[in-house]
C-alpha positions as CSV (number, residue, x, y, z in Angstrom):
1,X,101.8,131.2,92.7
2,X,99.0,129.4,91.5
3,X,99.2,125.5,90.7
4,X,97.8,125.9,87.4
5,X,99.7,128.8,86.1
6,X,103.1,127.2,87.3
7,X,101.8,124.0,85.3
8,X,100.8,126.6,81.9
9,X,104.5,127.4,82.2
10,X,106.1,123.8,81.3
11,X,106.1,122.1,78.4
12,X,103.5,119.4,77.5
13,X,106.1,116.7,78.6
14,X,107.3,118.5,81.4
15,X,103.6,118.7,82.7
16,X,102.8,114.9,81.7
17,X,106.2,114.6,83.8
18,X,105.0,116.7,86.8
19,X,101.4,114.9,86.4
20,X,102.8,111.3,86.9
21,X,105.2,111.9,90.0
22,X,102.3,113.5,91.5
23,X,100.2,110.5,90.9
24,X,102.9,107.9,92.0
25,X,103.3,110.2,95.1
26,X,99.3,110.0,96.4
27,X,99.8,106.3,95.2
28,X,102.8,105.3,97.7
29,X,101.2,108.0,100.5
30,X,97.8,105.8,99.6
31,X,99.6,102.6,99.9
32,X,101.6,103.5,103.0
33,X,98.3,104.3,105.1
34,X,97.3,100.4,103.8
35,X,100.0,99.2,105.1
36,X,99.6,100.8,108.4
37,X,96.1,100.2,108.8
38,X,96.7,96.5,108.5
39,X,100.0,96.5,110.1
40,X,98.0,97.7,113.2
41,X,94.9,95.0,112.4
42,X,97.3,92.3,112.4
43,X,98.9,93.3,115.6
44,X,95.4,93.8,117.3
45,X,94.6,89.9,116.5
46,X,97.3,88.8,116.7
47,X,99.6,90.0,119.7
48,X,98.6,88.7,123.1
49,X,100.5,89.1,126.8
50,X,103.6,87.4,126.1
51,X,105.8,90.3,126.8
52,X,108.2,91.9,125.0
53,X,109.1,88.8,123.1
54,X,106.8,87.2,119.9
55,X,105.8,83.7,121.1
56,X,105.9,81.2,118.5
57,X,101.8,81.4,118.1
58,X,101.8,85.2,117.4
59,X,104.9,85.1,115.0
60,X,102.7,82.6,113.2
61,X,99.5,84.5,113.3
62,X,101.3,87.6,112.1
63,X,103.1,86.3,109.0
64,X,100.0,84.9,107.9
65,X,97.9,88.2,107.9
66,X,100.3,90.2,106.3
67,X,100.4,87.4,103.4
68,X,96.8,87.5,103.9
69,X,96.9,90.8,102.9
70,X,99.6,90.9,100.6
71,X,97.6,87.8,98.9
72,X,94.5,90.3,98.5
73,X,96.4,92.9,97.8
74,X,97.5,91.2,94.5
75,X,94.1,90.2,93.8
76,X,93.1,93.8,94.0
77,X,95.6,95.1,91.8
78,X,95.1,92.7,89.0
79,X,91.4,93.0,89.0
80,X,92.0,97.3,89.3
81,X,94.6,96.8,85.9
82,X,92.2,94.5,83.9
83,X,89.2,97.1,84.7
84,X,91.1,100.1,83.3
């Protein structure tokens, strides 16, 4: 069945409903692929060839890119909620 005409078939709330789980759910899939892209950034700087085992140095390095980018992250998403 098509998207639309299952939509035409709800109520207005039911649609607003539908419409705002959608958009949470492309905002978490949006914000998952974030995290992964700098999860594997962070692990390209950071991680050397100390084996299986963080040395102190890479622990370090690693907490402070995520916070890094948690940091800008927070920056981002104030600046995006003031614009709209």
């Amino acid at each position: 069945m098509d998207p639309e005409a299952m939509l035409a078939n709800l109520t207005p709330q039911q649609q607003q409903a539908v419409m705002q789980r959608m958009a949470s759910q492309v905002e978490q899939a949006q914000l998952q692929d974030i995290v992964a892209v700098t999860s594997d950034q962070c692990v390209r700087k950071c991680l050397g060839t100390s084996g299986n085992q963080l040395d102190r140095k890479e622990q370090t390095c690693m907490a402070n890119c995520m916070d890094r980018y948690i940091d800008t992250m927070k920056v981002v998403g104030g600046a995006l909620s003031h614009a709209k």
